[in-house]
N, CA, C and O atoms as a GROMACS GRO file, in nm:
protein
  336
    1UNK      N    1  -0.167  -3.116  -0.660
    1UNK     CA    2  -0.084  -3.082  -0.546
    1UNK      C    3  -0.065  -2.931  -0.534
    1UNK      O    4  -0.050  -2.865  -0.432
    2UNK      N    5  -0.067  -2.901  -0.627
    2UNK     CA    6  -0.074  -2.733  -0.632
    2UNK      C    7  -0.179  -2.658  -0.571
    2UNK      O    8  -0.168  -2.560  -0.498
    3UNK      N    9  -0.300  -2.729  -0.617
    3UNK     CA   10  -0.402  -2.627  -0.566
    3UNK      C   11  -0.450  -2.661  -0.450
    3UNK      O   12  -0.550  -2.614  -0.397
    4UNK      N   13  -0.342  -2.781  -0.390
    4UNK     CA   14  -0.366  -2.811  -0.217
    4UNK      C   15  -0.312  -2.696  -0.152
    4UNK      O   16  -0.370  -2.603  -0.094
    5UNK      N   17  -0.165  -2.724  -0.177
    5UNK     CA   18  -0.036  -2.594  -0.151
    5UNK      C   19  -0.133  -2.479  -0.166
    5UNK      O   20  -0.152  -2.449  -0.048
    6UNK      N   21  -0.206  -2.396  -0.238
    6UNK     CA   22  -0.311  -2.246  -0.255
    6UNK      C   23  -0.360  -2.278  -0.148
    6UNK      O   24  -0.315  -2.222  -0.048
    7UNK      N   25  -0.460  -2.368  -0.135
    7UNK     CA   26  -0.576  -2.362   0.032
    7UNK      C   27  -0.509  -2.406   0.095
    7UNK      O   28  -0.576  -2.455   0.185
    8UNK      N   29  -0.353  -2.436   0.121
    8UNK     CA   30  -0.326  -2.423   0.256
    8UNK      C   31  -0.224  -2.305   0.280
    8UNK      O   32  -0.161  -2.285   0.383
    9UNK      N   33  -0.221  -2.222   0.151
    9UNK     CA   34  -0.153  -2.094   0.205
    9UNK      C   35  -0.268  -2.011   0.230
    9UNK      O   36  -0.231  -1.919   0.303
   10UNK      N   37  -0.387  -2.000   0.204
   10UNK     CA   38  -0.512  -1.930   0.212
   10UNK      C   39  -0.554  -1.962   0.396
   10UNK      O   40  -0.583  -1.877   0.479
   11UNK      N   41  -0.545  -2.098   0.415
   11UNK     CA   42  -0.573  -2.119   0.531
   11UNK      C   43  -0.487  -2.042   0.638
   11UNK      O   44  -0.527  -1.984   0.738
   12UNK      N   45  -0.341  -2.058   0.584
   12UNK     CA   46  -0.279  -1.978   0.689
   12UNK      C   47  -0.272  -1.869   0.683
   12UNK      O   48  -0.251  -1.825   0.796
   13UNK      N   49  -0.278  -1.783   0.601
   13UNK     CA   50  -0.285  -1.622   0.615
   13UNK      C   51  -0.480  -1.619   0.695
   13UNK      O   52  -0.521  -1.560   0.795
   14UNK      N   53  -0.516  -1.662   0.647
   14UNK     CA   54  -0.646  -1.678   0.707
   14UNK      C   55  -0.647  -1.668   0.904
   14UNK      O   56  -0.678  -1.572   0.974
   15UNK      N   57  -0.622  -1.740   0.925
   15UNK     CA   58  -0.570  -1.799   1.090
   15UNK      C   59  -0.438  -1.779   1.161
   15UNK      O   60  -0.402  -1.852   1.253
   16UNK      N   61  -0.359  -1.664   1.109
   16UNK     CA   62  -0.249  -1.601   1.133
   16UNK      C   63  -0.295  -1.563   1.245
   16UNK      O   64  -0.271  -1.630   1.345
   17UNK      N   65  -0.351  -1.477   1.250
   17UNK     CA   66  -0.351  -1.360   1.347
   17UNK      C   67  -0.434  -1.469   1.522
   17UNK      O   68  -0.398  -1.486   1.638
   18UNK      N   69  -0.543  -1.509   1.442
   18UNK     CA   70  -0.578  -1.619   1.595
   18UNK      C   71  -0.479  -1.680   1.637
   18UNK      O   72  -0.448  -1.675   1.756
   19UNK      N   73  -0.412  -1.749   1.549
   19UNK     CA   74  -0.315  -1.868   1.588
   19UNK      C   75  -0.208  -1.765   1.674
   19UNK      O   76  -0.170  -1.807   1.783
   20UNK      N   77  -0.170  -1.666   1.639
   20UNK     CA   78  -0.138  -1.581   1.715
   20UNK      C   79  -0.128  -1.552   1.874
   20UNK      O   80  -0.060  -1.574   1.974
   21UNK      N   81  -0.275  -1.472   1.814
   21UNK     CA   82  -0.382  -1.471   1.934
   21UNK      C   83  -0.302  -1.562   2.102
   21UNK      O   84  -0.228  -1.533   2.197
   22UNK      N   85  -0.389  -1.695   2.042
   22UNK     CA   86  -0.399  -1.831   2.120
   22UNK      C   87  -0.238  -1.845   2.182
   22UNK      O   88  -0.211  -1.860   2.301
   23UNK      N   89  -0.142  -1.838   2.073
   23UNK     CA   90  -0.050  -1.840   2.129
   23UNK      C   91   0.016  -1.759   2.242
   23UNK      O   92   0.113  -1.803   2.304
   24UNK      N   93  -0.024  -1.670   2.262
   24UNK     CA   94   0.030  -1.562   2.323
   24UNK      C   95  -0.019  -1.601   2.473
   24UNK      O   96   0.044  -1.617   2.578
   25UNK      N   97  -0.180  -1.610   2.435
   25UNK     CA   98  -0.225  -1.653   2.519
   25UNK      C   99  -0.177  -1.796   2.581
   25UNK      O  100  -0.208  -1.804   2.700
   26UNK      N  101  -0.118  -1.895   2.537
   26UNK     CA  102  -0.160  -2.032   2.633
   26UNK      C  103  -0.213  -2.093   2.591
   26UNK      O  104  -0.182  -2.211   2.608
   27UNK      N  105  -0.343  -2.060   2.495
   27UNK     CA  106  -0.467  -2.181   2.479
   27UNK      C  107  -0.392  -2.277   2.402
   27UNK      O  108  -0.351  -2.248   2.290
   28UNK      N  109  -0.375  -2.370   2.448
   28UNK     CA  110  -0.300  -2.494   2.346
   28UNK      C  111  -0.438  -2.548   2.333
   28UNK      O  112  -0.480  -2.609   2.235
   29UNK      N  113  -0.490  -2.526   2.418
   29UNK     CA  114  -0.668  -2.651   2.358
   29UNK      C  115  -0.720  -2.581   2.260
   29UNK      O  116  -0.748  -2.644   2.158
   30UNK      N  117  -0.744  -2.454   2.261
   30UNK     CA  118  -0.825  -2.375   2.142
   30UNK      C  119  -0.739  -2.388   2.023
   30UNK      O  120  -0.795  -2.430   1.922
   31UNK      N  121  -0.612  -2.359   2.016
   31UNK     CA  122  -0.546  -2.372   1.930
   31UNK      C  123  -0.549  -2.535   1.840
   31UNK      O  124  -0.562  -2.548   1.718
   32UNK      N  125  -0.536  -2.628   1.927
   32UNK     CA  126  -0.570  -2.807   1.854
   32UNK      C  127  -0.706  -2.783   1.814
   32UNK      O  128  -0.748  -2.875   1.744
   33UNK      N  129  -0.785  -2.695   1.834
   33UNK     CA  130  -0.930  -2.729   1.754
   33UNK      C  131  -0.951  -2.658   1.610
   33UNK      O  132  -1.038  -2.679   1.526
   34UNK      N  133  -0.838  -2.561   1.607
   34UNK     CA  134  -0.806  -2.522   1.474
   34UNK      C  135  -0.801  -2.598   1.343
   34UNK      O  136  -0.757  -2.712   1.361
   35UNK      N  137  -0.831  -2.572   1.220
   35UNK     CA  138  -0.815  -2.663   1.145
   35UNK      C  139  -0.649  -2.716   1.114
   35UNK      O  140  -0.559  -2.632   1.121
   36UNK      N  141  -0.628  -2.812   1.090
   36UNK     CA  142  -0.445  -2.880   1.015
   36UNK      C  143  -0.372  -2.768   0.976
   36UNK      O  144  -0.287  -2.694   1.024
   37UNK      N  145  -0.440  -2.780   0.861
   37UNK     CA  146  -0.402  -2.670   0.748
   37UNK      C  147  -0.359  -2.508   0.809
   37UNK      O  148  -0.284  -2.445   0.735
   38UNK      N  149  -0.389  -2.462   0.899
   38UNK     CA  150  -0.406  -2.355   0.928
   38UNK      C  151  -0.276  -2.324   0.993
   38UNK      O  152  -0.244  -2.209   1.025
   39UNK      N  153  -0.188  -2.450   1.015
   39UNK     CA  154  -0.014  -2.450   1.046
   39UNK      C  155   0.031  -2.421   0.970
   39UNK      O  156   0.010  -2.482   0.865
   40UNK      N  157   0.114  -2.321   0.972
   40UNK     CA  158   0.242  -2.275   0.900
   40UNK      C  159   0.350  -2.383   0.842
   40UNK      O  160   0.424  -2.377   0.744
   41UNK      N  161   0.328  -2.503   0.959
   41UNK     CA  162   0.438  -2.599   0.946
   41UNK      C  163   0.408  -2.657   0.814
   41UNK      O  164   0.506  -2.653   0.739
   42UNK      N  165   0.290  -2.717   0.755
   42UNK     CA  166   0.208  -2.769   0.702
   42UNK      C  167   0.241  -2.719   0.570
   42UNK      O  168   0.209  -2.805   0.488
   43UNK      N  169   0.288  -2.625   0.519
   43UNK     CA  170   0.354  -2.544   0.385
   43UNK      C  171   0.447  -2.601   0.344
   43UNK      O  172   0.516  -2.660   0.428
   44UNK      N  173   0.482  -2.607   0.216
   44UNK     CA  174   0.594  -2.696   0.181
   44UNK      C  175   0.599  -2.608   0.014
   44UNK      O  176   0.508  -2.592  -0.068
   45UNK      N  177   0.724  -2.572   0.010
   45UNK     CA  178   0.747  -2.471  -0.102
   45UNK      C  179   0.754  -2.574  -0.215
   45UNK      O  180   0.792  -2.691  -0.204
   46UNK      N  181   0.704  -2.504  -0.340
   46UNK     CA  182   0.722  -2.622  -0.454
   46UNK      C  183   0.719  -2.488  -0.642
   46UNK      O  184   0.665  -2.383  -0.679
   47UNK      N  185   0.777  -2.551  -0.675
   47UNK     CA  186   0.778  -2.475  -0.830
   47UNK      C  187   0.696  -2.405  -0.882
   47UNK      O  188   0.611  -2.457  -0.954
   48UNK      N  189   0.696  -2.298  -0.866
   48UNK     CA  190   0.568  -2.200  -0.977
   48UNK      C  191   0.485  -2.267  -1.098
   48UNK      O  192   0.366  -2.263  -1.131
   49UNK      N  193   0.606  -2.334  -1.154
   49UNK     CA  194   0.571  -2.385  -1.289
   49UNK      C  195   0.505  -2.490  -1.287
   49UNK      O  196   0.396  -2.511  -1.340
   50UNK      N  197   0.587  -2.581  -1.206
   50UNK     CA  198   0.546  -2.728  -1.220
   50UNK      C  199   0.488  -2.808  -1.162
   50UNK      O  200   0.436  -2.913  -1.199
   51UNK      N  201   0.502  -2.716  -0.972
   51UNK     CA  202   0.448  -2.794  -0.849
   51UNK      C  203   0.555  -2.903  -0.803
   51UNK      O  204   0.534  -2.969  -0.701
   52UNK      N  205   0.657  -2.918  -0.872
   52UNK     CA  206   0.770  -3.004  -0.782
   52UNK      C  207   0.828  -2.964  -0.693
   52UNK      O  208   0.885  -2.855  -0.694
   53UNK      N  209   0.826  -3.086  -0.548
   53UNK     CA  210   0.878  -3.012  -0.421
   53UNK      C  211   1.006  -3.051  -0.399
   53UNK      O  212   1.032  -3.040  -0.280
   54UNK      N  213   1.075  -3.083  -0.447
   54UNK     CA  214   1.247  -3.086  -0.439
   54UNK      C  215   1.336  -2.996  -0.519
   54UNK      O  216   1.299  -2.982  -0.636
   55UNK      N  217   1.428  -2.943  -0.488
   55UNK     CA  218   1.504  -2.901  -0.584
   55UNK      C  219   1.444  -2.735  -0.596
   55UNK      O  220   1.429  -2.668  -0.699
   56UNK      N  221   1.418  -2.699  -0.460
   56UNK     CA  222   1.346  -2.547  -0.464
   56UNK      C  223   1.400  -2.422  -0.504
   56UNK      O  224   1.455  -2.388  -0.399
   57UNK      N  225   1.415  -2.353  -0.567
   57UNK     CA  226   1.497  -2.200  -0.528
   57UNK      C  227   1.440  -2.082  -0.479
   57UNK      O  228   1.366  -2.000  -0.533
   58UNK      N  229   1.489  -2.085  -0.362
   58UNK     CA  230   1.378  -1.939  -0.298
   58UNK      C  231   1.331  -1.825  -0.372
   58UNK      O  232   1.227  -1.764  -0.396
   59UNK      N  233   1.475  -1.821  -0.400
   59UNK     CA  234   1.527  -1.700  -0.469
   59UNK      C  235   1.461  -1.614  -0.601
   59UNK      O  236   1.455  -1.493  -0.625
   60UNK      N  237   1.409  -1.747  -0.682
   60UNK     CA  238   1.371  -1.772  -0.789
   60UNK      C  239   1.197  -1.805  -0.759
   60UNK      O  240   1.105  -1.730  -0.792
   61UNK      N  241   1.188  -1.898  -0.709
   61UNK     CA  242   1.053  -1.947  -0.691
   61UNK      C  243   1.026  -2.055  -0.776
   61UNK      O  244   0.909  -2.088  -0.795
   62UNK      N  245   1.124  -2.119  -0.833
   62UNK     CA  246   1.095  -2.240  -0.927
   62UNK      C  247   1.205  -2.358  -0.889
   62UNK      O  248   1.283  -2.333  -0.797
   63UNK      N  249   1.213  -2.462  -0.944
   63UNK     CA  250   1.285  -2.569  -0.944
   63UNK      C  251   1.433  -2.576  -0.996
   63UNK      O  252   1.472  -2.490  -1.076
   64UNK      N  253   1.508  -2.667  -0.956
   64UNK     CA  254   1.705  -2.634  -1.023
   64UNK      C  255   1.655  -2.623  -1.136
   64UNK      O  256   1.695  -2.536  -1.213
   65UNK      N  257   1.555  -2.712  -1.168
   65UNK     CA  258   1.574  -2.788  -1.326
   65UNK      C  259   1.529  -2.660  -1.403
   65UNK      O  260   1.587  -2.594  -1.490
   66UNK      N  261   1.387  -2.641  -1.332
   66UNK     CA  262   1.360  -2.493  -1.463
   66UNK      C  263   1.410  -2.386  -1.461
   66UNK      O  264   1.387  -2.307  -1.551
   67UNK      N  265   1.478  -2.361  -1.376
   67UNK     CA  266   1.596  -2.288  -1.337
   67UNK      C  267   1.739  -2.276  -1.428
   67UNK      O  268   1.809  -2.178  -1.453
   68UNK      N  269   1.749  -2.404  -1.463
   68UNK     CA  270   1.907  -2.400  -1.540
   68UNK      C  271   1.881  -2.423  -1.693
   68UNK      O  272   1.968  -2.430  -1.780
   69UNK      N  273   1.701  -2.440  -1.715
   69UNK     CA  274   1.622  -2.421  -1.890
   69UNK      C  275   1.638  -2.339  -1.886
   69UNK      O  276   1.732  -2.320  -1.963
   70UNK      N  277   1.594  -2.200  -1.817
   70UNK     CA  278   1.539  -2.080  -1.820
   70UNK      C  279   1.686  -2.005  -1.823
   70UNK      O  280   1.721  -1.940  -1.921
   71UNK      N  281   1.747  -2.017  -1.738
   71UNK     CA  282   1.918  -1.988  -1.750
   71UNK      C  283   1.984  -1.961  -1.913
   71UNK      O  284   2.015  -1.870  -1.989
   72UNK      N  285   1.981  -2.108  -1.903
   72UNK     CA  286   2.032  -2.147  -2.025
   72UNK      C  287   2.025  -2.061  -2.202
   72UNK      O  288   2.109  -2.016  -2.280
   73UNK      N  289   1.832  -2.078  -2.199
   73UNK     CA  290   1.755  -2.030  -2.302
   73UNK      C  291   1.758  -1.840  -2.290
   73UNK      O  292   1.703  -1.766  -2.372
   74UNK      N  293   1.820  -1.804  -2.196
   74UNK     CA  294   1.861  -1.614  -2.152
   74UNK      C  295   1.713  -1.547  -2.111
   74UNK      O  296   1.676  -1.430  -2.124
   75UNK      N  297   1.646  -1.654  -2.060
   75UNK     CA  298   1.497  -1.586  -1.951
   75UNK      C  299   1.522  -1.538  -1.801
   75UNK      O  300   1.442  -1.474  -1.732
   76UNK      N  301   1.630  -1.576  -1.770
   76UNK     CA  302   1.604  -1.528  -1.640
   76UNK      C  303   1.783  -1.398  -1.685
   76UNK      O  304   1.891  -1.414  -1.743
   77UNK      N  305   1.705  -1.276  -1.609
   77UNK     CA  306   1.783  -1.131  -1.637
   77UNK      C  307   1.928  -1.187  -1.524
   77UNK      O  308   1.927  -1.262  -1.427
   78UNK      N  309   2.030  -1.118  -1.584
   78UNK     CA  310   2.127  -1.096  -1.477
   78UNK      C  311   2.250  -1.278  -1.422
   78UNK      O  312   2.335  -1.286  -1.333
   79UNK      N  313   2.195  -1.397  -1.531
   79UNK     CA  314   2.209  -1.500  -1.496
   79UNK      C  315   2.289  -1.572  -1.595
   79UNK      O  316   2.237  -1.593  -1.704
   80UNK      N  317   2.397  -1.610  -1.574
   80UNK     CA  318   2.468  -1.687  -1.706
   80UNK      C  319   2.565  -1.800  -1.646
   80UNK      O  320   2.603  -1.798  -1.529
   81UNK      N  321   2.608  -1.913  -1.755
   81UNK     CA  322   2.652  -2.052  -1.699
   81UNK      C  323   2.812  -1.991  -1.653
   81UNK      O  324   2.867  -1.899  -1.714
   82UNK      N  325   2.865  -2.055  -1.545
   82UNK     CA  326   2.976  -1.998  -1.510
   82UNK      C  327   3.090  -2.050  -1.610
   82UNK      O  328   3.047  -2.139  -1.683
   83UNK      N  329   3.215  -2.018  -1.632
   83UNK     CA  330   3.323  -2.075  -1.713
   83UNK      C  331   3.438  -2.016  -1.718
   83UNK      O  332   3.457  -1.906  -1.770
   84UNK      N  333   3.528  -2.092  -1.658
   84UNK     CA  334   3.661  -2.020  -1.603
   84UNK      C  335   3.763  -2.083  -1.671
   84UNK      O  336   3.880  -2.050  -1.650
   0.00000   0.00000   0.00000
């Protein structure tokens, strides 16, 4: 699933600028003959580490879960469990 997510971020930086293009222009027909992949919509953010697509952190680029290991274990700079 990961190295789907790569060729379809490859596809879209790829077909940015046409898809563009087309748009600007009108062509909705040229544009449907484009390949799937080549939608932006079609991206779906998922874990650096692991490739899991729930539980995202932008911020971070990984998952809650490896997120609150990495926390935890003092890998990620600037980050500690709250406690009041």
């Amino acid at each position: 699933m990961k190295a789907r997510e790569v060729k379809r971020r490859k596809m879209v930086d790829k077909y940015a600028e046409k898809r563009a293009e087309l748009k600007a222009a009108g062509d909705y027909i040229a544009l449907q003959k484009l390949p799937k992949n080549s939608s932006p919509v079609r991206l779906h953010n998922r874990c650096n580490l692991t490739g899991r697509p729930k539980g995202y952190m932008r911020q971070f680029g990984i998952s809650r879960i490896n997120f609150r290991e990495m926390a935890l274990s003092g890998l990620i700079p600037g980050v500690k469990k709250a406690s009041w």
